[in-house]
C-alpha positions in Angstrom: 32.8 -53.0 -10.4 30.3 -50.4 -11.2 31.6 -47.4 -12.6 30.3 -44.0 -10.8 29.4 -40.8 -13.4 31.1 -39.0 -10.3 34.5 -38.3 -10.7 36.7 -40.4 -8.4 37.0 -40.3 -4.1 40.3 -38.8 -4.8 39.6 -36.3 -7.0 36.0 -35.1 -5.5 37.8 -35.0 -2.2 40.6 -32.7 -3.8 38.0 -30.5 -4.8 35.9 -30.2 -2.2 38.8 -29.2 0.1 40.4 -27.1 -2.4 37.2 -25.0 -2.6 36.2 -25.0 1.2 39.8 -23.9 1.8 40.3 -21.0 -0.2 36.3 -19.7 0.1 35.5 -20.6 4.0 38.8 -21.4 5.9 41.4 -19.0 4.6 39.4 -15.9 5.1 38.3 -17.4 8.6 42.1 -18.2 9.3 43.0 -14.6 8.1 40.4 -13.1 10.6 41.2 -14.8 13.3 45.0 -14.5 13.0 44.3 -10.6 12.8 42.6 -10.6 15.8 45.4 -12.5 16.9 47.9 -10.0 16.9 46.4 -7.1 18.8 47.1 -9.2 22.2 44.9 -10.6 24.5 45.1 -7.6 26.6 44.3 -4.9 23.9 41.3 -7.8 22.6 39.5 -8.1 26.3 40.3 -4.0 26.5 37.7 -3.7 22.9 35.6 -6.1 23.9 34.7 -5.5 27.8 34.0 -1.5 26.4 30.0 -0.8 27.4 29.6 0.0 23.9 31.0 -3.7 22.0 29.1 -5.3 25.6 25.7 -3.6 24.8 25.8 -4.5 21.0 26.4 -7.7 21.7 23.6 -8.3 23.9 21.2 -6.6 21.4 22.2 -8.7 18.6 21.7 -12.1 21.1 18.7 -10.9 22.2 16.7 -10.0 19.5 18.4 -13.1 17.4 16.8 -15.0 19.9 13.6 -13.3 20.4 13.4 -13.6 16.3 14.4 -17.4 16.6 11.7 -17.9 19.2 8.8 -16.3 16.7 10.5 -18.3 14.1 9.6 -21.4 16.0 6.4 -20.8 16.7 5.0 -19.4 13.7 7.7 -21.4 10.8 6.3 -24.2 11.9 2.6 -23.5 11.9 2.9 -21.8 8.0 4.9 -25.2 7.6 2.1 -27.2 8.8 -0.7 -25.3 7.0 1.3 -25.4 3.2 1.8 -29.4 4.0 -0.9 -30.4 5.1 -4.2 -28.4 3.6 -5.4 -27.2 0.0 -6.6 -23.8 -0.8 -6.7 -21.0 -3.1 -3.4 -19.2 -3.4 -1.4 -22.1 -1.9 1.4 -22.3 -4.5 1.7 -17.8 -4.2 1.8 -18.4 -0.6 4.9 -21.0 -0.9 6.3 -19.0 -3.5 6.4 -16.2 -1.1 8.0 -17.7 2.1 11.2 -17.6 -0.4 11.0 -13.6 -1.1 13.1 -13.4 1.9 16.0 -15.2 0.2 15.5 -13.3 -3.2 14.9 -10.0 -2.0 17.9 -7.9 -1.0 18.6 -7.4 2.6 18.5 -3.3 2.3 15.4 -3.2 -0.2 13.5 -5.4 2.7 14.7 -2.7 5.2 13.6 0.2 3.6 10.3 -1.7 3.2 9.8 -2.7 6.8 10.8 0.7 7.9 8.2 2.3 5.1 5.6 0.0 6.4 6.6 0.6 10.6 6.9 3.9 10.8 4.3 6.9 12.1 3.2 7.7 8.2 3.2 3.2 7.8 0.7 1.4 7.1 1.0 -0.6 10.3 2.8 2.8 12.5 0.1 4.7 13.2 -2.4 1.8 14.8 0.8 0.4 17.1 1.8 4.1 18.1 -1.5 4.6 19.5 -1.1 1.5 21.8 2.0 2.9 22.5 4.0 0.3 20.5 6.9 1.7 18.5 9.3 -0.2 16.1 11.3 2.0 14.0 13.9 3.0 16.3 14.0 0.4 18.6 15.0 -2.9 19.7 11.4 -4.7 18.3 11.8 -3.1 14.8 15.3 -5.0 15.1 13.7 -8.6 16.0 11.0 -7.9 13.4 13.6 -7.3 10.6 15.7 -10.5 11.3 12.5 -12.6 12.1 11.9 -11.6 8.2 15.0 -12.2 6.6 15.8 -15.7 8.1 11.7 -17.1 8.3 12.4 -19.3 5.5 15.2 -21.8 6.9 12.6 -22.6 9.4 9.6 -23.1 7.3 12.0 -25.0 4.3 13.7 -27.3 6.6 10.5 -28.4 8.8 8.1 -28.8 5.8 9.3 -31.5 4.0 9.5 -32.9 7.5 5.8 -32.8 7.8 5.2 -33.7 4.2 6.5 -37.2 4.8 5.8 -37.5 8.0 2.0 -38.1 6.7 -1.4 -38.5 8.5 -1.3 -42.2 9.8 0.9 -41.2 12.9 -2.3 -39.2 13.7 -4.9 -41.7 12.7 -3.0 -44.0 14.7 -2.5 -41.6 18.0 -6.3 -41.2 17.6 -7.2 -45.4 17.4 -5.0 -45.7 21.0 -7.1 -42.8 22.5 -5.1 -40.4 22.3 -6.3 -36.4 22.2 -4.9 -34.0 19.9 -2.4 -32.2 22.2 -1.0 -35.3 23.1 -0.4 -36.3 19.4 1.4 -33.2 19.6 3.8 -33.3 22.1 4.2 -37.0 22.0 4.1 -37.8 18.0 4.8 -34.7 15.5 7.1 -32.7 18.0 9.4 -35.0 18.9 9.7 -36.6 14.5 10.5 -32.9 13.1 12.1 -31.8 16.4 15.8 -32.6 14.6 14.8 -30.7 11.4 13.2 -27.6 13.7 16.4 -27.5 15.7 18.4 -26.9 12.7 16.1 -24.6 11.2 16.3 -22.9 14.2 19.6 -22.8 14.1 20.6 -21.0 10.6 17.8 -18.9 11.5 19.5 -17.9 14.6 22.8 -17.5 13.2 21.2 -15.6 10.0 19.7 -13.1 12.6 23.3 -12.6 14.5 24.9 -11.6 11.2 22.5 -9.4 9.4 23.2 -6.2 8.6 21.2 -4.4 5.4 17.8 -5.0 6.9 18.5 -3.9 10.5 20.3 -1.2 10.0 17.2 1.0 8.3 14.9 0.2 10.4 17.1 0.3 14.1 18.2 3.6 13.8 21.9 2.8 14.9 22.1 4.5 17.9 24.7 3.6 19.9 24.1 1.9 23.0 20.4 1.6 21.9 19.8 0.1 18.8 23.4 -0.3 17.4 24.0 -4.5 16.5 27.7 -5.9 16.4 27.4 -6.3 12.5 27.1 -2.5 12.6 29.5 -2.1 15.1 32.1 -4.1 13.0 31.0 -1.8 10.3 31.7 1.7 11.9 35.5 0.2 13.3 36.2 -0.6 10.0 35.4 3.1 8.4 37.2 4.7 11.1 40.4 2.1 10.1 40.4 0.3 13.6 40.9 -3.1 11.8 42.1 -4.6 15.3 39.0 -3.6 17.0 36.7 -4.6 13.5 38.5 -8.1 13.5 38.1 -8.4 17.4 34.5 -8.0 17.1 33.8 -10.5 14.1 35.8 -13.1 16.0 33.4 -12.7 18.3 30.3 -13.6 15.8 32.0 -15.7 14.5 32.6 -18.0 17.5 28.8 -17.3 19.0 27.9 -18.7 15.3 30.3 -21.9 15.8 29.0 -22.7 19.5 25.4 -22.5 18.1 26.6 -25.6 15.9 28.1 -26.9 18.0 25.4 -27.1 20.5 23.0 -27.6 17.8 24.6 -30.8 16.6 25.5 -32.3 19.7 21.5 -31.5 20.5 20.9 -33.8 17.0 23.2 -36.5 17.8 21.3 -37.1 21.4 17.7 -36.8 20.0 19.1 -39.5 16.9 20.4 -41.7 20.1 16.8 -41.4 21.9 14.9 -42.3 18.5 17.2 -45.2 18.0 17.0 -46.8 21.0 12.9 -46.2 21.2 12.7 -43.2 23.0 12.8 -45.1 26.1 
C-alpha cells in the first residue's frame, strides 16, 4: 500500500471539521440563534420597516447591476491577458489583484477622490448630468471594484486551457465568429463564469469599507444593509443587527445554492453531449 505524506482520512477529516466548526459554523450558529430569540413577530416587525426594505433592495440591486458589469467586462480582460501578448501584460495581471490587496476603505476614499466634482473623472460626468458620489451608481461602481477579480481569476485559466483549436475547428465547419461564441467558448467557461459570478455577487452584498465613502449613507437613499447592520449595532439593537445579517446571510446561501444546482445541470448537459 502506498503510503500518503498526508496525514491520515481520520485525522485530516478531524481537522478539517474542527477548524470549519469553530471559524465558519459556530459564529453562523451564534447569529442565527440570536436572531432566534427576538421572535418571529418582533423579526418580520425589523425587517418589513421601509428603512431595512429599501436597504435591502439597494444592496441587491446594485450587487447585481455590479455582477452584470463583472460579466461582461471580467470576461473580456480574461480573454485579452489569455489569449494576446503585449507590452505591460504581466503589470496589467498583476493589477486585476490590487483589489484583493488593497484595503476596502483606502479603495473608497480613492474612488470617491477620483468621482467627485474636484475628481478626475467628476467634473466631465457632472456636465452630462451623471453623478456618482452620493448615489446609487457610485455604489455599483465601488463593489464592481472590489469583487472584479473573482471573475477575471476564475474564467482565465478557463480560457487558458481551453486553447485555440476549438476555434480553428469552428472555423474548418463554417462556422462565423459569433457562432463560435455562443455555441463553443460560452457554453466551456460558462460553469467557471457562473461561479465567478457568483463570489462576485455575494462579495458585492457584503461590502462595507468601500461603499460606505463613496454612498454617502443616507438613509433611504444610499444606505446598504451592511451599513444598516452597522448603525443597529452602535445604537446596541443587537436583535435588530442580528435580524438583518441573517438576512445576508441567507440571500448569500441561496445564491449557492442556486449557483450550484445551476453547475450540476450545465455538468449533466456536457456529459450527455449537450443534446
Amino acid at each position: 500500500m502506498r503510503r500518503s505524506v498526508i496525514p491520515g482520512f481520520g485525522l485530516s477529516l478531524g481537522i478539517t471539521v474542527l477548524y470549519l466548526g469553530a471559524i465558519v459554523l459556530l459564529p453562523l450558529a451564534a447569529l442565527v440563534l440570536k436572531a432566534a430569540d427576538i421572535g418571529p413577530a418582533q423579526l418580520w416587525a425589523i425587517l418589513s420597516s421601509p428603512r431595512t426594505l429599501a436597504a435591502i433592495r439597494l444592496t441587491v440591486t446594485m450587487a447585481l447591476a455590479a455582477t452584470l458589469f463583472n460579466a461582461v467586462y471580467g470576461v473580456l480582460l480574461a480573454w485579452v491577458l489569455a489569449r494576446y501578448q503585449f507590452p505591460g501584460k504581466r503589470v496589467l495581471d498583476a493589477l486585476v489583484d490590487v483589489p484583493f490587496a488593497l484595503p476596502t476603505a483606502v479603495a473608497g476614499l480613492a474612488l470617491t477622490a477620483l468621482f467627485s466634482k474636484t475628481g478626475w473623472f467628476g467634473p466631465p460626468l457632472e456636465a452630462l448630468g451623471i453623478g456618482v458620489v452620493y448615489t446609487p451608481l457610485g455604489i455599483a461602481i465601488a463593489m464592481a471594484f472590489t469583487s472584479i477579480p473573482f471573475v477575471v481569476r476564475t474564467v482565465q485559466p478557463v480560457i487558458e486551457d481551453l486553447g485555440t483549436d476549438v476555434e480553428e475547428a469552428g472555423r474548418s465547419l463554417g462556422a462565423n465568429d459569433l457562432q463560435i461564441l455562443v455555441r463553443v467558448i460560452l457554453p466551456s467557461i460558462f460553469p467557471a463564469l457562473l461561479a465567478g459570478c457568483s463570489l462576485s455577487f455575494a462579495r458585492s452584498l457584503g461590502e462595507f469599507g468601500a461603499v460606505i465613502f463613496i454612498a454617502g449613507n443616507q438613509p433611504m437613499k444610499t444606505e446598504i444593509v451592511a451599513l444598516l447592520a452597522f448603525i443597529r449595532l452602535e445604537e446596541y439593537d443587537y436583535p435588530a443587527a442580528a435580524a438583518i445579517a441573517v438576512v445576508m446571510l441567507a440571500m448569500a446561501f441561496t445564491m449557492l445554492i442556486i449557483t450550484n444546482a445551476v453547475q450540476a445541470w450545465q455538468l449533466r448537459y456536457l456529459g450527455r453531449g449537450g443534446v
